[in-house]
PyMOL Python script that loads the backbone (N, CA, C, O; Angstrom):
from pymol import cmd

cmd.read_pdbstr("""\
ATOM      1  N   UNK A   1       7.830 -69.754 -11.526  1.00  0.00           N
ATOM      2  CA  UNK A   1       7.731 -69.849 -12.964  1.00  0.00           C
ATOM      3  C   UNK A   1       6.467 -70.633 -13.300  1.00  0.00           C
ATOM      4  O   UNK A   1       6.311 -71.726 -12.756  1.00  0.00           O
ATOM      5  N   UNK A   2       5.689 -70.238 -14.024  1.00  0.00           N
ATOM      6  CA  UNK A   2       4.773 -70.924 -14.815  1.00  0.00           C
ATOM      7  C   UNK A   2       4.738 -71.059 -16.305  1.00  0.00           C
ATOM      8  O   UNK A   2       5.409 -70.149 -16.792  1.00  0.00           O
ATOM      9  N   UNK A   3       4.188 -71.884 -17.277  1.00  0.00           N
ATOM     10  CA  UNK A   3       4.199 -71.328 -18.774  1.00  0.00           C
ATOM     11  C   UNK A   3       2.091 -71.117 -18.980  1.00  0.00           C
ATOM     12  O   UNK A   3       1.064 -71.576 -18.480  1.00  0.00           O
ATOM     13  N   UNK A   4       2.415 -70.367 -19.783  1.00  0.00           N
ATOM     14  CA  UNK A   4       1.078 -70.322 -20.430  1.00  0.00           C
ATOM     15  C   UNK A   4       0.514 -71.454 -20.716  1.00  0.00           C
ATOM     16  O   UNK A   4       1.013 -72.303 -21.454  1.00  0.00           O
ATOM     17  N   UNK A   5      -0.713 -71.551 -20.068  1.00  0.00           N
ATOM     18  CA  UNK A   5      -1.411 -72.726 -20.393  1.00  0.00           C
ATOM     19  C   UNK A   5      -2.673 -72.524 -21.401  1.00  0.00           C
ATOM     20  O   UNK A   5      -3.469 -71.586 -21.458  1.00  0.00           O
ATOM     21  N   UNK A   6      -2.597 -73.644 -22.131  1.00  0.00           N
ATOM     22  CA  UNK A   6      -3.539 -73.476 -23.174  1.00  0.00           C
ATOM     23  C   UNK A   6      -5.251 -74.075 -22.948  1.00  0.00           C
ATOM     24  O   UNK A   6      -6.277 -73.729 -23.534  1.00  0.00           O
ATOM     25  N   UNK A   7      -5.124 -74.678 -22.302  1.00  0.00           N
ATOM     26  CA  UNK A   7      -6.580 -75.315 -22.236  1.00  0.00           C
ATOM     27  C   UNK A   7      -6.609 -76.918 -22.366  1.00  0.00           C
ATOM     28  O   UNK A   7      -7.388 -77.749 -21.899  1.00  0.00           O
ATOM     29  N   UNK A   8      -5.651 -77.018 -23.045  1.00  0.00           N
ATOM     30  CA  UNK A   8      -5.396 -78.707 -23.546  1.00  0.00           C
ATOM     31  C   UNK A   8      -4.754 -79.565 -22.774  1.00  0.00           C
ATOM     32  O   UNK A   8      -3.543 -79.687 -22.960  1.00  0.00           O
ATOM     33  N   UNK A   9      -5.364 -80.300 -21.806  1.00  0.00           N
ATOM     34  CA  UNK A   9      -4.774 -80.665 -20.706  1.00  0.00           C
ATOM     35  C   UNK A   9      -3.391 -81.523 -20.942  1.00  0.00           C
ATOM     36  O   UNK A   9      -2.591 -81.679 -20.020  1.00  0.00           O
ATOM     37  N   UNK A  10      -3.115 -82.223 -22.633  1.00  0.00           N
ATOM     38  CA  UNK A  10      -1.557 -82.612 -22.690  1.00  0.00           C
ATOM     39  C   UNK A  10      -0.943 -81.815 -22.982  1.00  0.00           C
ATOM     40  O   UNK A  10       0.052 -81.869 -22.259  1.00  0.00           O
ATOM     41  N   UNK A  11      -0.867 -81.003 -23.653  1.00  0.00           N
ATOM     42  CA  UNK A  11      -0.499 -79.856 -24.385  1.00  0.00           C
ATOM     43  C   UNK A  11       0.362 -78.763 -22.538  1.00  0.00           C
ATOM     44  O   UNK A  11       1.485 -78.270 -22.437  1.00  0.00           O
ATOM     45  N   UNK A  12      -0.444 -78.785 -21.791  1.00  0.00           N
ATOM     46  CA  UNK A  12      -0.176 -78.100 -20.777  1.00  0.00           C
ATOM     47  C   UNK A  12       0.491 -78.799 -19.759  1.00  0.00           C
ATOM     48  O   UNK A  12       1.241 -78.235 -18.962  1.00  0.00           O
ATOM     49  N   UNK A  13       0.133 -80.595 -19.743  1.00  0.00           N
ATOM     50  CA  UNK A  13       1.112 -81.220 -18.907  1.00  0.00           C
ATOM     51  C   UNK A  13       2.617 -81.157 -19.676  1.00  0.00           C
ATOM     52  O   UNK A  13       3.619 -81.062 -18.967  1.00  0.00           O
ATOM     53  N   UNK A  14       2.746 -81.214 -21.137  1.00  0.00           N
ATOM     54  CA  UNK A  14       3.786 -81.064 -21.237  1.00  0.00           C
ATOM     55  C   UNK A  14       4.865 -80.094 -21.159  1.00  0.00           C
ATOM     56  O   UNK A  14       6.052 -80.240 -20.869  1.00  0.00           O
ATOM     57  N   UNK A  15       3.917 -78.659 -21.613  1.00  0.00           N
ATOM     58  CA  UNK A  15       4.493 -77.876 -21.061  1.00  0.00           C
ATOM     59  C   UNK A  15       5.066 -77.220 -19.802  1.00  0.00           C
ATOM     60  O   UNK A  15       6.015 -76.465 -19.591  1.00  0.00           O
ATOM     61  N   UNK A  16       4.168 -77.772 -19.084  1.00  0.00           N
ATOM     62  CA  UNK A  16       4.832 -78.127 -16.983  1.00  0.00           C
ATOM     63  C   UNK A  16       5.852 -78.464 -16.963  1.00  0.00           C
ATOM     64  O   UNK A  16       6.749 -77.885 -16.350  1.00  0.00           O
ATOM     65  N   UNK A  17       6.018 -79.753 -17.802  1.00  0.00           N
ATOM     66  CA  UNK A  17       6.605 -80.773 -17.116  1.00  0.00           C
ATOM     67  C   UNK A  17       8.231 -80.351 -17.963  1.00  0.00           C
ATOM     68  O   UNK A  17       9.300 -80.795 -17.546  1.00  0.00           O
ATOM     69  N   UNK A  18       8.109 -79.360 -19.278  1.00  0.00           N
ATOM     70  CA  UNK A  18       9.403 -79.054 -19.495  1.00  0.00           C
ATOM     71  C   UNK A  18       9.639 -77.945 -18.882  1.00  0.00           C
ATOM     72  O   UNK A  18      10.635 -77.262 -19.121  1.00  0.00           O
ATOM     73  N   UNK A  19       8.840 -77.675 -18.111  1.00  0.00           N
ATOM     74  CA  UNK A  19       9.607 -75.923 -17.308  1.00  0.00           C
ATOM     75  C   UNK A  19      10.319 -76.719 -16.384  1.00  0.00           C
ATOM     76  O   UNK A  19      11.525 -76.558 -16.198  1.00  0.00           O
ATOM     77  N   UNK A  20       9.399 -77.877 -15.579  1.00  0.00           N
ATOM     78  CA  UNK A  20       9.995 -78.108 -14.397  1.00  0.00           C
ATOM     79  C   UNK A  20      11.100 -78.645 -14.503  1.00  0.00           C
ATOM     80  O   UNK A  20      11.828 -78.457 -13.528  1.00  0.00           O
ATOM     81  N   UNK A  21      11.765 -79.603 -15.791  1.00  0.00           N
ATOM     82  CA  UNK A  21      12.601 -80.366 -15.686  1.00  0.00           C
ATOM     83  C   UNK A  21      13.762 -79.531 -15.849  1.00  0.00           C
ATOM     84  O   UNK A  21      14.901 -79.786 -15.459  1.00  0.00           O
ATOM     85  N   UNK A  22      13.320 -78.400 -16.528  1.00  0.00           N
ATOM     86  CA  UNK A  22      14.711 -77.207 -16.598  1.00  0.00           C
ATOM     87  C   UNK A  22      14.852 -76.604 -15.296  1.00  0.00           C
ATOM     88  O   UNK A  22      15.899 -75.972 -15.158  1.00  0.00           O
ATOM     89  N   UNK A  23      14.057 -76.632 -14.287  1.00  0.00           N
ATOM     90  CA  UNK A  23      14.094 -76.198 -13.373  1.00  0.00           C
ATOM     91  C   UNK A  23      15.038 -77.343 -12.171  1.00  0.00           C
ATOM     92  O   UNK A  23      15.926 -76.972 -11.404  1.00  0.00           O
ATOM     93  N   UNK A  24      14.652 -78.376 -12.288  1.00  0.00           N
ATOM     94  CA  UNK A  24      15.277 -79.314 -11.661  1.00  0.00           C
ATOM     95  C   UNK A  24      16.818 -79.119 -12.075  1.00  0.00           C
ATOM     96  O   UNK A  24      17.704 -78.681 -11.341  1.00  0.00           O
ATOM     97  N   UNK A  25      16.942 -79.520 -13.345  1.00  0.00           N
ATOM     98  CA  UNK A  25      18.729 -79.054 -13.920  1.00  0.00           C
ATOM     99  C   UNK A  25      19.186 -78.135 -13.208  1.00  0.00           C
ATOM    100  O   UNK A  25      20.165 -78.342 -12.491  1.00  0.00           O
ATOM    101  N   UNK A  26      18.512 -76.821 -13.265  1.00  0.00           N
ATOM    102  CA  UNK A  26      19.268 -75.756 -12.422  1.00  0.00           C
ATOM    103  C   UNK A  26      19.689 -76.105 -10.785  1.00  0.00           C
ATOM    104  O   UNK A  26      20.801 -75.987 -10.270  1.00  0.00           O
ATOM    105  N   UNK A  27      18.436 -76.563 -10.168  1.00  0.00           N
ATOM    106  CA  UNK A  27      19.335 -76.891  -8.811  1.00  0.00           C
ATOM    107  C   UNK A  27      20.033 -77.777  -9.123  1.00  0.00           C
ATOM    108  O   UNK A  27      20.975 -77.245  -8.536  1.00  0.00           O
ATOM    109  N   UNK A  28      20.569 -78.871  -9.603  1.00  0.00           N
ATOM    110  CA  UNK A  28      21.222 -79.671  -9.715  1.00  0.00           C
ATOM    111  C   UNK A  28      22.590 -79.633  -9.580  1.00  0.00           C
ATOM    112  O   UNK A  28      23.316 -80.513  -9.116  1.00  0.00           O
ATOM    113  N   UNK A  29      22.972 -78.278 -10.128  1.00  0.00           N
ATOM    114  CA  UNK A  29      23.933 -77.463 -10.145  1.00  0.00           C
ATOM    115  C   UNK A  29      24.018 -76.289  -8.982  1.00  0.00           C
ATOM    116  O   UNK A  29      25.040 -75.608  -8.903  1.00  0.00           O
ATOM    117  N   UNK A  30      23.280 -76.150  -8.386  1.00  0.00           N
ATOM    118  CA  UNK A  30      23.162 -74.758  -7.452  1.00  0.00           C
ATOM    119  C   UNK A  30      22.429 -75.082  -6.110  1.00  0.00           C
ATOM    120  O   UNK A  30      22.335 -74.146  -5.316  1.00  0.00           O
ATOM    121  N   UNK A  31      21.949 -76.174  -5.792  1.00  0.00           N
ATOM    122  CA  UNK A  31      21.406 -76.620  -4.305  1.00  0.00           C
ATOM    123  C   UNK A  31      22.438 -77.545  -3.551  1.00  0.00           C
ATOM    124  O   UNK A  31      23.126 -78.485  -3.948  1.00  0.00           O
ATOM    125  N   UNK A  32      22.348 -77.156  -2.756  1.00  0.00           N
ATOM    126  CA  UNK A  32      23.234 -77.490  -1.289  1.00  0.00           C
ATOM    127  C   UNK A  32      22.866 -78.600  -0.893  1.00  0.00           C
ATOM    128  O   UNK A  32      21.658 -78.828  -0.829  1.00  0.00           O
ATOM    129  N   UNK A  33      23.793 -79.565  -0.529  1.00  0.00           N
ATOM    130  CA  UNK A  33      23.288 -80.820   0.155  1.00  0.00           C
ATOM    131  C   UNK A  33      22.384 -80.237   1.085  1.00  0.00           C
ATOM    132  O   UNK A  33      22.640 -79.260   1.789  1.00  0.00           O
ATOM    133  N   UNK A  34      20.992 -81.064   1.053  1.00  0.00           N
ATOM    134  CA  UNK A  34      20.225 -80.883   2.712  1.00  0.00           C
ATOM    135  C   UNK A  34      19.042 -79.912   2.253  1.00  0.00           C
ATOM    136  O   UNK A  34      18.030 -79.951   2.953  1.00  0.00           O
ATOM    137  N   UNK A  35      19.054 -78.869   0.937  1.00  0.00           N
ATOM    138  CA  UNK A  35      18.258 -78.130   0.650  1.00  0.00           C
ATOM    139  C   UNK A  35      16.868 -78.955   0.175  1.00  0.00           C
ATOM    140  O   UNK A  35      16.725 -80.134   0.502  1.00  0.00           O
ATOM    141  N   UNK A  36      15.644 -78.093  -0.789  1.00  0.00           N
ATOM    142  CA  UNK A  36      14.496 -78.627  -0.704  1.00  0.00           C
ATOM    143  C   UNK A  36      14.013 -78.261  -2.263  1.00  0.00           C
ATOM    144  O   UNK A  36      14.549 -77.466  -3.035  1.00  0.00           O
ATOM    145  N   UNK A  37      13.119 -78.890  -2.430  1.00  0.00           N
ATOM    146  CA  UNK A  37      13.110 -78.400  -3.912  1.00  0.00           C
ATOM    147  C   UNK A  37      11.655 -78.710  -4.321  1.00  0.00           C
ATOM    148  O   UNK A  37      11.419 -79.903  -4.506  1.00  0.00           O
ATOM    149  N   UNK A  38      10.354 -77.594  -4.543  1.00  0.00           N
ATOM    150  CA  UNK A  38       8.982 -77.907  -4.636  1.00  0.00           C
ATOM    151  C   UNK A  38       8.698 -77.426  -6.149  1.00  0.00           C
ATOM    152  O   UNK A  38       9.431 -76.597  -6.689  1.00  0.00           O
ATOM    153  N   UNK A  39       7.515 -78.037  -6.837  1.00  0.00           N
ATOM    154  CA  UNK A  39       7.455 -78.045  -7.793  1.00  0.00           C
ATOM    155  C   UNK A  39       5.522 -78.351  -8.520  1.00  0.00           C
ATOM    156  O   UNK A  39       5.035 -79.464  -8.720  1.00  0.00           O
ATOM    157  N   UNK A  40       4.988 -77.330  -8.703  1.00  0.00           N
ATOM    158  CA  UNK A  40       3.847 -77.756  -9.145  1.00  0.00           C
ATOM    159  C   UNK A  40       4.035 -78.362 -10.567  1.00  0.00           C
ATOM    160  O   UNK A  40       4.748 -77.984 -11.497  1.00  0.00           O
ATOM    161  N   UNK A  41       3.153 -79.453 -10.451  1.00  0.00           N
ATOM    162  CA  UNK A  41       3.077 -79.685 -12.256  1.00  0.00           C
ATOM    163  C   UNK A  41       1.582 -80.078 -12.389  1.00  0.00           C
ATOM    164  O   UNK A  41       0.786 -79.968 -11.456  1.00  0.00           O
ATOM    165  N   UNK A  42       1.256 -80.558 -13.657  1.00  0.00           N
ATOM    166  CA  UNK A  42      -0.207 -81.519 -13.984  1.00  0.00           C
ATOM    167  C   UNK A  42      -0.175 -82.695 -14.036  1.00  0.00           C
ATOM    168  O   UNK A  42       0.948 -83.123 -14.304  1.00  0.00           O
ATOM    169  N   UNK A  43      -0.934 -83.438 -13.894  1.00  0.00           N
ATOM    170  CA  UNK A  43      -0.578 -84.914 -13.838  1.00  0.00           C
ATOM    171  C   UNK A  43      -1.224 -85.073 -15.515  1.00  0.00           C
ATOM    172  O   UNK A  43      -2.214 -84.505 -15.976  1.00  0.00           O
ATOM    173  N   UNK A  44      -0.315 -86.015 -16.186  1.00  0.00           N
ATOM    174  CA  UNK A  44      -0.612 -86.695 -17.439  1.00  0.00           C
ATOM    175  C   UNK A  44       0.062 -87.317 -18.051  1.00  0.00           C
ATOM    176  O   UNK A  44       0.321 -87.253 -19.252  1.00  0.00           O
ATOM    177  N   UNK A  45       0.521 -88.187 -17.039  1.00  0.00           N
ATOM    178  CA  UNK A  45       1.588 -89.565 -17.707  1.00  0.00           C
ATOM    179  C   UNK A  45       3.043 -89.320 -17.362  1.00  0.00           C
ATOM    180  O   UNK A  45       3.587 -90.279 -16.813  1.00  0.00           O
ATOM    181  N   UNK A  46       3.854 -88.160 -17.581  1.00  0.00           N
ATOM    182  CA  UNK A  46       4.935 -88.473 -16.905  1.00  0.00           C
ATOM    183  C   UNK A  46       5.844 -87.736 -16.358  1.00  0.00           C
ATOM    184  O   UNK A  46       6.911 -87.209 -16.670  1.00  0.00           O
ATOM    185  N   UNK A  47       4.764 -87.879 -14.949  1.00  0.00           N
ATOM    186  CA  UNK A  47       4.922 -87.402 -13.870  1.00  0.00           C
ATOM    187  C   UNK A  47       6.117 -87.936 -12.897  1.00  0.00           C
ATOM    188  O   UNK A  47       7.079 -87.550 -12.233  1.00  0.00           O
ATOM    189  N   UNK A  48       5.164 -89.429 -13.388  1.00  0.00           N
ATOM    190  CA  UNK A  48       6.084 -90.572 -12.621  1.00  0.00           C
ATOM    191  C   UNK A  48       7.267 -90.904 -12.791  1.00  0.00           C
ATOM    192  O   UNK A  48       8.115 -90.841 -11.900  1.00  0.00           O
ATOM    193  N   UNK A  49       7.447 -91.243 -13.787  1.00  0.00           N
ATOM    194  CA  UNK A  49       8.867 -90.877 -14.332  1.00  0.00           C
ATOM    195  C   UNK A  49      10.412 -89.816 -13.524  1.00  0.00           C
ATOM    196  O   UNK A  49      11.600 -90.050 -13.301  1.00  0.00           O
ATOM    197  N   UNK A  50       9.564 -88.757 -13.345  1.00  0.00           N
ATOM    198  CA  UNK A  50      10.155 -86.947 -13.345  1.00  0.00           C
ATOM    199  C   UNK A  50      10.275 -87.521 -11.344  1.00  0.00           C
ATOM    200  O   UNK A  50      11.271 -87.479 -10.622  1.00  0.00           O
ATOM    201  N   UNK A  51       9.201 -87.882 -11.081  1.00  0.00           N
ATOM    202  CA  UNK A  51       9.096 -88.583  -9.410  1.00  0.00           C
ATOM    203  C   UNK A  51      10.078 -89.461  -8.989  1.00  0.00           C
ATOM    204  O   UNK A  51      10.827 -89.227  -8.041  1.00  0.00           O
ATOM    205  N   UNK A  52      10.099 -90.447  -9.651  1.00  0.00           N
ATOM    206  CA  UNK A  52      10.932 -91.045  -9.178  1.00  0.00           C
ATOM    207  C   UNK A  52      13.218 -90.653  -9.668  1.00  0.00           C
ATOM    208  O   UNK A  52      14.196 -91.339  -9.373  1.00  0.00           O
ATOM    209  N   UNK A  53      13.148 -89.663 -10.246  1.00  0.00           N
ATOM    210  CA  UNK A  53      14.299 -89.262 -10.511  1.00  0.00           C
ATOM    211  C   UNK A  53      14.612 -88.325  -9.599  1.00  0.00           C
ATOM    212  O   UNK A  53      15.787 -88.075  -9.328  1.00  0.00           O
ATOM    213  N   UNK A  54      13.276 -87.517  -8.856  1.00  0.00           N
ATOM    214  CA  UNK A  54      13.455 -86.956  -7.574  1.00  0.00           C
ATOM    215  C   UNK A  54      13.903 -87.342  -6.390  1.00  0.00           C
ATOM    216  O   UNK A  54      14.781 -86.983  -5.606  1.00  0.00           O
ATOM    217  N   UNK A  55      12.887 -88.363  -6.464  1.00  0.00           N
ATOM    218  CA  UNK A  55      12.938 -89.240  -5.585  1.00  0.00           C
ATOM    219  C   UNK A  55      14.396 -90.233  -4.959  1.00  0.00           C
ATOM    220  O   UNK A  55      14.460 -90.633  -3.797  1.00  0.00           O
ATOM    221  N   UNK A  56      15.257 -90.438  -5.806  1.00  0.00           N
ATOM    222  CA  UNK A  56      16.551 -91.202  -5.896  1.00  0.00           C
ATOM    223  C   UNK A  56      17.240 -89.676  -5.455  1.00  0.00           C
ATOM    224  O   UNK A  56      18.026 -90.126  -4.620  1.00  0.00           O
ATOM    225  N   UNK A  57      17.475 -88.287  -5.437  1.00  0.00           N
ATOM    226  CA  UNK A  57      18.707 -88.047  -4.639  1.00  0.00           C
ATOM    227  C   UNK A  57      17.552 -86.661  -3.765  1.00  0.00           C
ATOM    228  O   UNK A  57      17.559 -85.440  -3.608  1.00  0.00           O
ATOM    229  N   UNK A  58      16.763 -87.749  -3.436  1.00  0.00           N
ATOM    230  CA  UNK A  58      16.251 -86.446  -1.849  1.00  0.00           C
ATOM    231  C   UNK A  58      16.258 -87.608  -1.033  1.00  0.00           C
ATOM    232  O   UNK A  58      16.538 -88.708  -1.509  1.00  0.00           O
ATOM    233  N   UNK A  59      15.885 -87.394   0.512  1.00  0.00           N
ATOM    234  CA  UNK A  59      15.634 -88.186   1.599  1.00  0.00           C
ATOM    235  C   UNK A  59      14.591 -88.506   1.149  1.00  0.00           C
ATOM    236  O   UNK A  59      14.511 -89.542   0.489  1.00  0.00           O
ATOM    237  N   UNK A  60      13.527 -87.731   1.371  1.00  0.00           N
ATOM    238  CA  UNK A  60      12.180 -87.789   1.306  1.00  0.00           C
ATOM    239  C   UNK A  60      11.650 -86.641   0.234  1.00  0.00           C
ATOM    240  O   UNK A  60      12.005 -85.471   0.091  1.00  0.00           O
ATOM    241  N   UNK A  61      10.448 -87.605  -0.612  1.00  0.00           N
ATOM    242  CA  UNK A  61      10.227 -86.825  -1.861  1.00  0.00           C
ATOM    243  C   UNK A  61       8.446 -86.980  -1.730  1.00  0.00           C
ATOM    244  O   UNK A  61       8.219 -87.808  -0.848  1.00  0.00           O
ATOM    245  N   UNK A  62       7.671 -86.659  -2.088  1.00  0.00           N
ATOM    246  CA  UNK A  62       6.219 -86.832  -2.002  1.00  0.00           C
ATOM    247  C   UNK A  62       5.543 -86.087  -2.858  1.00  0.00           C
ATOM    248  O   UNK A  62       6.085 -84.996  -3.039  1.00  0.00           O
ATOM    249  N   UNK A  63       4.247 -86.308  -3.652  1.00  0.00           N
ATOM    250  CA  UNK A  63       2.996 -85.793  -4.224  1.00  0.00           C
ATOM    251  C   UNK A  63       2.146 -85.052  -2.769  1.00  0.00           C
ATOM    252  O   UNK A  63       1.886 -85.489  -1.648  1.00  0.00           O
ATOM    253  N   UNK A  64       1.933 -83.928  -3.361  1.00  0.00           N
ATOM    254  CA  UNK A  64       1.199 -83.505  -2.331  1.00  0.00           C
ATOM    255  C   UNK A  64       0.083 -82.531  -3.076  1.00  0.00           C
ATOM    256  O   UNK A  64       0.407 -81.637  -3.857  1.00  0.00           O
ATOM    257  N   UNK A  65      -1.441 -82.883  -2.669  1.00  0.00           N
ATOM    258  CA  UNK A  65      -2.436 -82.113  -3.379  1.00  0.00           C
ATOM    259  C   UNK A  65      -3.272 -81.026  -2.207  1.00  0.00           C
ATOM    260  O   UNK A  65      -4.276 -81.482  -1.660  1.00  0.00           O
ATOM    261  N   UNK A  66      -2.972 -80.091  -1.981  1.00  0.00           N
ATOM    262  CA  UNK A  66      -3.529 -78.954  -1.329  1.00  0.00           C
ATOM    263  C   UNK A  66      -5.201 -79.256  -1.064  1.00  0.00           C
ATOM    264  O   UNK A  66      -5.950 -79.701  -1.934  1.00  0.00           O
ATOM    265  N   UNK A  67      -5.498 -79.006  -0.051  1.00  0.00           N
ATOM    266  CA  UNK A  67      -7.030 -79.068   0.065  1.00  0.00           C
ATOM    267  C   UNK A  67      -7.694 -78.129  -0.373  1.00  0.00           C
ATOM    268  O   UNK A  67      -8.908 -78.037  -0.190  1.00  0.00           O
ATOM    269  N   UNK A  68      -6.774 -77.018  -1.227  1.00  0.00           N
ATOM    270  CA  UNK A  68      -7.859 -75.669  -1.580  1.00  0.00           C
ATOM    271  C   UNK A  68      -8.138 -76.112  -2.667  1.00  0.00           C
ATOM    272  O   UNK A  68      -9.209 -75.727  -3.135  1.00  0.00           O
ATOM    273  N   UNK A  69      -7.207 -77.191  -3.582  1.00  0.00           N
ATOM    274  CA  UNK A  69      -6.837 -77.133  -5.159  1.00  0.00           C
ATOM    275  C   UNK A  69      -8.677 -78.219  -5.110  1.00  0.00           C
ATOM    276  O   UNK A  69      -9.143 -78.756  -4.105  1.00  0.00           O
ATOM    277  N   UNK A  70      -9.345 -78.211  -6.622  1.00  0.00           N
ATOM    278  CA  UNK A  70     -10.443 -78.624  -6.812  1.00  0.00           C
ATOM    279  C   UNK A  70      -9.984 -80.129  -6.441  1.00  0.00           C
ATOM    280  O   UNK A  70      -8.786 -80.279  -6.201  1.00  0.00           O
ATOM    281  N   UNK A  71     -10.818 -81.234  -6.376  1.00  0.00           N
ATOM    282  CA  UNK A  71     -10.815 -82.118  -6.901  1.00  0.00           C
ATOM    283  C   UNK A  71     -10.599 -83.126  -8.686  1.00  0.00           C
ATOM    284  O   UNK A  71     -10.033 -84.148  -9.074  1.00  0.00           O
ATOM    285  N   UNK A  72     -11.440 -82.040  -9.261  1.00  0.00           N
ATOM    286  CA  UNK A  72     -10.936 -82.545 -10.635  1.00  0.00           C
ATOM    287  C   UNK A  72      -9.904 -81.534 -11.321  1.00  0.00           C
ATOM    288  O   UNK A  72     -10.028 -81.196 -12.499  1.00  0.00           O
ATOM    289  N   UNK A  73      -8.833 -81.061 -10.455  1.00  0.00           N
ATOM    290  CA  UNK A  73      -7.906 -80.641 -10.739  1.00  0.00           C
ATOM    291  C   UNK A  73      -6.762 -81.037 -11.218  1.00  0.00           C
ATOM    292  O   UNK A  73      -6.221 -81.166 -10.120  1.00  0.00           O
ATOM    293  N   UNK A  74      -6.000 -81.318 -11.913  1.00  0.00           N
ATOM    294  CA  UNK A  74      -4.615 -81.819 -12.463  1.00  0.00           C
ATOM    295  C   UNK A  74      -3.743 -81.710 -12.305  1.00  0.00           C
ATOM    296  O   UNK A  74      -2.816 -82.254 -12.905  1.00  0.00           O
ATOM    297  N   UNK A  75      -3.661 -80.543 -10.943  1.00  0.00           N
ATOM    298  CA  UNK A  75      -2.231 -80.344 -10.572  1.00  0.00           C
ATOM    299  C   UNK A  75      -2.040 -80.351  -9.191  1.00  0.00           C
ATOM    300  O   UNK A  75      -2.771 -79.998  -8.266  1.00  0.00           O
ATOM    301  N   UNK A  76      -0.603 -80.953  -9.243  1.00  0.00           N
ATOM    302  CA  UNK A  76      -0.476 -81.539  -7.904  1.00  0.00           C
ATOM    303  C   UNK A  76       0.971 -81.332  -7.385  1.00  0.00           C
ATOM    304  O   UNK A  76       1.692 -81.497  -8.369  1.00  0.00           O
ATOM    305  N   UNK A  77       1.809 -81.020  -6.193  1.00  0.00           N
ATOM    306  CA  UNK A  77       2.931 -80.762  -6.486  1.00  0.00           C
ATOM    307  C   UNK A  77       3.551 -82.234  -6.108  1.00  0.00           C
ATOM    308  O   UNK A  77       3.108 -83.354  -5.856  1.00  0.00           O
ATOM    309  N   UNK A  78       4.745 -81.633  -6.204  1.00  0.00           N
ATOM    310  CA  UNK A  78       5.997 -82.290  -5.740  1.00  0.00           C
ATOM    311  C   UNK A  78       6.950 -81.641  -4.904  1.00  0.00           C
ATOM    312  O   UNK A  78       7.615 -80.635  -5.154  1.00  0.00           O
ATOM    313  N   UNK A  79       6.930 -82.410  -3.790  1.00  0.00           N
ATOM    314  CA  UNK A  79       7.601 -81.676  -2.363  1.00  0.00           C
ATOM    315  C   UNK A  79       8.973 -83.008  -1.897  1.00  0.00           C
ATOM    316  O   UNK A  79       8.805 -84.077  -1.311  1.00  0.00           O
ATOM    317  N   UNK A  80      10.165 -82.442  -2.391  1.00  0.00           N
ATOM    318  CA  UNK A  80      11.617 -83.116  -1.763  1.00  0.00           C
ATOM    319  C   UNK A  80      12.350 -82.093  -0.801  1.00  0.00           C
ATOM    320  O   UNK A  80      12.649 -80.905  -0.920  1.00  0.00           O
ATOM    321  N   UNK A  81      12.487 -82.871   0.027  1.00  0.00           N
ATOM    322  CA  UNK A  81      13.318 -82.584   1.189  1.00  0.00           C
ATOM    323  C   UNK A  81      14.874 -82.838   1.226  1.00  0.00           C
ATOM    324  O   UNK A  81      15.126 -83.395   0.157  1.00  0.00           O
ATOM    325  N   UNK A  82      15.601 -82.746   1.681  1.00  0.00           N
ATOM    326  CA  UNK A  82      17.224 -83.663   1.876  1.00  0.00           C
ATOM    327  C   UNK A  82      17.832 -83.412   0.671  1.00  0.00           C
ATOM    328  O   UNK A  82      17.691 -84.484   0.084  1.00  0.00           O
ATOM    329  N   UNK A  83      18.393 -82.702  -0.034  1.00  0.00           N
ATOM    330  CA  UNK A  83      19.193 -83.352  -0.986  1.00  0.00           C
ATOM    331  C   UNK A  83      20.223 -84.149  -0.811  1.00  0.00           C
ATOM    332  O   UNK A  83      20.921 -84.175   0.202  1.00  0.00           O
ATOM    333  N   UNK A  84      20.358 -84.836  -1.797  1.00  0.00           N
ATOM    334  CA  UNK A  84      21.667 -85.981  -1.497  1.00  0.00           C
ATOM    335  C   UNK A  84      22.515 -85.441  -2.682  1.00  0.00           C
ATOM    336  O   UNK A  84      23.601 -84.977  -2.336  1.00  0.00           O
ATOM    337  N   UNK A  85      22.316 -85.417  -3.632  1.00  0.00           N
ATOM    338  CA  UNK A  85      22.569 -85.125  -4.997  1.00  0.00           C
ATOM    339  C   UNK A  85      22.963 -86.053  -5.404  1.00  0.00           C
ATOM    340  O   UNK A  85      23.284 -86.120  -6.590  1.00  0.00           O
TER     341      UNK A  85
END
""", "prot")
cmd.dss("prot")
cmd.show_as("cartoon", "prot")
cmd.util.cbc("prot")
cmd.orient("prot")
């Protein structure tokens, strides 16, 4: 899933960041202890937030930026492992 991005780099983090969080809800309900759950977004404030709520029911949760993606790029994923739920 992606949404249309506009050009406006808040405008588009926010819109990330509400696909992803509907996206998170859904496994929440439908992932298996132990499953994995990846997630591109943009970085623009609250990211961190959305991270660390990941972060509390995976083993292991991490930012991870691809070496293909630019440098002054804004998006970065999010890679959890383990669910705990």
């Amino acid at each position: 899933m992606a949404p249309a991005t506009l050009g406006h780099r808040q405008s588009d983090h926010l819109r990330i960041m509400r696909l992803v969080e509907s996206a998170y809800s859904f496994i929440q309900t439908f992932l298996k202890k132990g499953g994995s759950f990846v997630a591109k977004i943009f970085q623009g404030g609250g990211e961190k937030a959305f991270f660390d709520l990941v972060r509390s029911q995976f083993e292991i949760a991490r930012f991870f930026k691809p070496k293909a993606s630019r440098t002054e790029s804004v998006e970065i994923y999010i890679v959890a492992i383990g669910y705990i739920g």
